[in-house]
N, C-alpha and C positions, 0 to 999 in steps of 0.2 A: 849138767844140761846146758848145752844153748839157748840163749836168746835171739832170739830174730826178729823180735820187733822193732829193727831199726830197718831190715827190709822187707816187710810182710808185703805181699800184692797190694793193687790197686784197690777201691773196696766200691763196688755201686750196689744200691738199694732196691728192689724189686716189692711190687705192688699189686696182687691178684684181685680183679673185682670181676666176683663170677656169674654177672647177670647177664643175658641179650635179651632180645625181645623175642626173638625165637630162633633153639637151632638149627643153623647149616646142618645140611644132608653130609659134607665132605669134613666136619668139624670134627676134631678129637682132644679137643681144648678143656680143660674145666669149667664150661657155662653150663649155664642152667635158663629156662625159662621166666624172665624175670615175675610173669604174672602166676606164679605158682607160688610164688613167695612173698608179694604183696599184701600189703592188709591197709582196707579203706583205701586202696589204686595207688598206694606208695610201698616202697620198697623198706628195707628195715636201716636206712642208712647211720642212723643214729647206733644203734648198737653194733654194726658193721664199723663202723668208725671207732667205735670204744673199745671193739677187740682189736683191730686190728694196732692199736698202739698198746694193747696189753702184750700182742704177739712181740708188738719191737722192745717192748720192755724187756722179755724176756730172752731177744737175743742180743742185747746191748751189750753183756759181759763177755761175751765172746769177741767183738770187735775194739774194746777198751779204748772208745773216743776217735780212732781213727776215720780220719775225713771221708766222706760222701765223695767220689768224681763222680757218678752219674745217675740218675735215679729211671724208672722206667714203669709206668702203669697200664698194665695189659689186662686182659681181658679171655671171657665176656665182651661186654659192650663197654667201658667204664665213662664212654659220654652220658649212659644214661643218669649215669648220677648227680643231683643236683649242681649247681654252681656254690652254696652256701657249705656243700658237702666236700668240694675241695680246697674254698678257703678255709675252712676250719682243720682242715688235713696239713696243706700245707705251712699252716702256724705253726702245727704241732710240731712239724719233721726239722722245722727252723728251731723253736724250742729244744729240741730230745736231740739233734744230731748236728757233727760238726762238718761243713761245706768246702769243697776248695771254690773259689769265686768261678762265677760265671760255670757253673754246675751243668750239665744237658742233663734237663727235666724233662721227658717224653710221656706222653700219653696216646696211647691208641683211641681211635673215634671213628664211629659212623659217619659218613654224608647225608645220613635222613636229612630234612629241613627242621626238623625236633632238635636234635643234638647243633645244628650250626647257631641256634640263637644263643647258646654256648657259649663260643669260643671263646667269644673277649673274655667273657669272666673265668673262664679258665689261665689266659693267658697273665691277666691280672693277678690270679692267684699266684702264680710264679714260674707257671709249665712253660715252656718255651721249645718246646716241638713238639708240632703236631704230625702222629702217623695215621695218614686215614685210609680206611681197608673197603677199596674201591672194587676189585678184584676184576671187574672186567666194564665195559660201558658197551656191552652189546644187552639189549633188549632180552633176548633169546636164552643167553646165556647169565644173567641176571637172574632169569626165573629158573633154570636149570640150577643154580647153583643155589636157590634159596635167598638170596640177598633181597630186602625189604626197599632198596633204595632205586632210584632211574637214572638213565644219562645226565639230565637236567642237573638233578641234583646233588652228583659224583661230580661235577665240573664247578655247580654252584659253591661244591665245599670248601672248593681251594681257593678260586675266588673270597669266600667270606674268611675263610683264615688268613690271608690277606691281608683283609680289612682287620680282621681283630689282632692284628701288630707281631702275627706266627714271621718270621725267617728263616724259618726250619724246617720245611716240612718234608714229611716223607710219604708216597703212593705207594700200598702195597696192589700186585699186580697181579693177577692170578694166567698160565697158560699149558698149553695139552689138554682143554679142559673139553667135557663130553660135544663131541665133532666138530670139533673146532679144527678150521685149516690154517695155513701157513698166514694165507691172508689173513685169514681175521685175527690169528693171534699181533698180527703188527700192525694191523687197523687199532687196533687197542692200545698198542706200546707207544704209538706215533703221537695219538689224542694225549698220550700222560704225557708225554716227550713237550707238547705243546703247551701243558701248564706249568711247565718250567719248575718243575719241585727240586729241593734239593739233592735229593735222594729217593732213589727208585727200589724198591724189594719186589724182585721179577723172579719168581718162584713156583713150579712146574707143581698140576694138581698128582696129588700122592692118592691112593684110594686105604686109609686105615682103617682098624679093627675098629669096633664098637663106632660106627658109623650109619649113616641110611647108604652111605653108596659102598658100602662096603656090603650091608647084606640085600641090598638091589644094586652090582654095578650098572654104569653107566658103560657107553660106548665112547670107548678114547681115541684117539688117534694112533694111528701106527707108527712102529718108532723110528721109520723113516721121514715120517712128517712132525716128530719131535725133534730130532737130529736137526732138520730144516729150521725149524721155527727157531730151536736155542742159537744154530749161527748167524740166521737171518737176525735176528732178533739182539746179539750181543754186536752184531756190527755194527746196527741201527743205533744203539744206545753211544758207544765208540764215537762214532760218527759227532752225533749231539753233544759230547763233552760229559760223558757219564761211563766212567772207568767202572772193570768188574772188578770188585779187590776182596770178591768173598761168593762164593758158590751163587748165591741167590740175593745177590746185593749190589748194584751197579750205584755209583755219588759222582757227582760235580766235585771239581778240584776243591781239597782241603773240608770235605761235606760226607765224610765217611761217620757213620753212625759210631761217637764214641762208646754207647754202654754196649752194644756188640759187637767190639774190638776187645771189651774187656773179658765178655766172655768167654771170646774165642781163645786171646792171649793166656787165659788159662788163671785171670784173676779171682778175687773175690766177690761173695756179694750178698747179702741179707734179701732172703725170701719171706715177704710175711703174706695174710690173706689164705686163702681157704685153694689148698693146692698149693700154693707156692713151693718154690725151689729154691734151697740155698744152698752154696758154696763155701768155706769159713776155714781158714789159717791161722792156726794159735800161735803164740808165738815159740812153743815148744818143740816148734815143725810139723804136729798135727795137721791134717788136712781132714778135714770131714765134711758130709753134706745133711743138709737137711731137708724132708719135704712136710708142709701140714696137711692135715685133715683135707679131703678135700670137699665133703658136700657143705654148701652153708650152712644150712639149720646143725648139723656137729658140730661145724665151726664158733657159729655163733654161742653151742649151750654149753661148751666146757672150757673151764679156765687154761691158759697158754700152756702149761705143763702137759698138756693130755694133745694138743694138738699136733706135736712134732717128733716126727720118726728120725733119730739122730745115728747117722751110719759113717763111718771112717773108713777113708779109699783106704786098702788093701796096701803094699809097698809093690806089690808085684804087678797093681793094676794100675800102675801109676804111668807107666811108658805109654798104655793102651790112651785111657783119662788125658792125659795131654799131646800126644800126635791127635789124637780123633776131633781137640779143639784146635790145633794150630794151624793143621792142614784145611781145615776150612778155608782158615784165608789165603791169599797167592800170595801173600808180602814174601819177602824170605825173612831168617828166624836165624841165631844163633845158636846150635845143638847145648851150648852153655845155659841157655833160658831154662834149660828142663832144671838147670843144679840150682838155677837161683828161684825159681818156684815148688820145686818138690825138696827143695835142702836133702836130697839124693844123689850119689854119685851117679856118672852116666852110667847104666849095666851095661853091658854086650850083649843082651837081647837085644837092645835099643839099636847098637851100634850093627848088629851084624844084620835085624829088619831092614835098616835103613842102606843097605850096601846091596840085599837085595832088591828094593825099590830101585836103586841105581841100574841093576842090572837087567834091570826088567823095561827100564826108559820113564820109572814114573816118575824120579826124582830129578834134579836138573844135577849134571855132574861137576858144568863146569863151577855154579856156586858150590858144589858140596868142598872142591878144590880151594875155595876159598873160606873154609870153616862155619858155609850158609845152607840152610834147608831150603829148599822150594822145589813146587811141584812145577812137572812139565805141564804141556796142553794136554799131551796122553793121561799124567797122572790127574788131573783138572776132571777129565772124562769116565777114570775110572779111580773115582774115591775112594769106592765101599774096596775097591779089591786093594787096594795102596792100604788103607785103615786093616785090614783081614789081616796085612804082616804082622801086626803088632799086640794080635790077639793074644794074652799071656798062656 
């Protein structure tokens, strides 16, 4: 048997905290309502805290000390969580886990004016990028979309991250979203453009299953005035100094979000929290994922053992599993990366997909000539049917 723990993937750490204060109609996330699970007007953080480092307890053995490059706490809301609730978090993870320096620690957060008295002590804790889920600064479409927050105070956020010492931050931005026109989707993009964030995640509203707008849709725009809005809108960003280098992700020079580059690239990564997802590389070449539990109150009432559904990619879904994450991004790739993360030869599935993507104009030919993967502007445009090659 091989060992490859001298080149196992990259390895970041994921973080589920599944509270808001209430759901989005367009959300298919694992939240919940925080006040449904409160007791005496607070939330259970104390024992949420205690599993969730029972969770990491138990996937420790599988990543055998291997260093953290990036950690990331999504959500839910997870600003609502205390400030005492994530310095006592982040000791642990500095205790239990080993770091490469200068780590990207991200947290997701609100703009309310509740969560920005926050920040510092977030930051203090050790998180050092803040992504705040702004999703649009129109009035109209703020209450269309459910969002609890206002202009004022979507603008006051970044502002106050700021001041609480963030150089990181990243706007997530919502657009197509119910009648919304060309204009107003870059009335919107131009205001985030002006607070100057690191990093922009400018991402077209999708209408999913088990949603409110899925079983009341809303009225979207036609997809000629998406067509509009994505060119108008990727120039606009171009323009300002904010490259696209991933579907739904435009950054400022050298401000591309590391923990999803790792994902993309097809690394690893420890899921804990209630829904979480993980990724995980033995070093016996194994590849497997994991997802847990996902309502809290389960999460919370059974020890780690009961919490995690443990499944190993297939050999034959493995061409599909990593074109579906690389093509995300635009970089180009070396068809080699599949042997040094799947410890798989290349098949000729792979190779004969990707010959037809060439012929098709999705792939760019002349890097293929050069031993590189990347998608054209056509394959850019048309992802899902590029990804359908490679269907096993």
């Amino acid at each position: 048997m091989i060992d490859h723990t001298a080149s196992l993937p990259p390895l970041s750490l994921y973080i589920h905290l599944p509270w808001c204060v209430k759901k989005c109609p367009y959300c298919d996330f694992n939240s919940h309502q925080a006040d449904r699970f409160e007791q005496n007007g607070k939330l259970p953080e104390e024992a949420y805290l205690t599993q969730l480092l029972a969770d990491l307890d138990a996937d420790l053995p599988y990543v055998s000390g291997r260093p953290i490059q990036t950690a990331f706490i999504g959500g839910g809301t997870p600003s609502l969580m205390s400030e005492d609730f994530y310095y006592r978090l982040m000791d642990a993870l500095r205790d239990k886990l080993t770091w490469v320096d200068n780590a990207e620690i991200t947290m997701e957060a609100n703009p309310g004016t509740f969560e920005q008295e926050k920040f510092r002590h977030f930051r203090q804790a050790g998180i050092n990028r803040l992504s705040i889920g702004i999703q649009s600064f129109q009035p109209n479409l703020l209450k269309t979309l459910g969002r609890i927050h206002n202009r004022e105070e979507a603008i006051h956020a970044v502002d106050k991250s700021r001041l609480a010492g963030f150089d990181n931050i990243n706007i997530d931005l919502m657009h197509g979203l119910p009648d919304q026109s060309q204009e107003m989707a870059l009335e919107d993009l131009k205001l985030a453009i002006q607070l100057n964030p690191e990093h922009l995640s400018w991402y077209q509203l999708t209408i999913e299953p088990n949603t409110e707008f899925y079983r009341r849709p809303p009225t979207l725009p036609e997809d000629n005035t998406l067509w509009g809005i994505q060119d108008a809108g990727q120039a606009l960003l171009a323009k300002h100094g904010y490259a696209q280098y991933e579907v739904s992700a435009n950054s400022q020079v050298n401000r591309r979000a590391a923990h999803n580059l790792n994902y993309w690239r097809f690394g690893d990564y420890i899921g804990i929290g209630a829904g979480a997802h993980g990724k995980i590389t033995l070093p016996d070449g194994q590849i497997f994922r994991t997802r847990k539990t996902r309502h809290p109150s389960h999460y919370l009432s059974n020890l780690p053992e009961a919490l995690v559904i443990k499944e190993s990619i297939e050999q034959e879904d493995l061409p599909l599993e990593f074109m579906m994450n690389r093509l995300r991004l635009f970089e180009t790739f070396d068809l080699k990366d599949y042997q040094g993360y799947t410890y798989q030869a290349i098949p000729d599935f792979l190779l004969k997909a990707c010959n037809t993507a060439l012929n098709r104009g999705l792939l760019d030919s002349e890097q293929w000539q050069k031993g590189q993967v990347q998608t054209t502007e056509k394959g850019k445009l048309f992802l899902n049917e590029l990804l359908e090659l490679f269907l096993p």
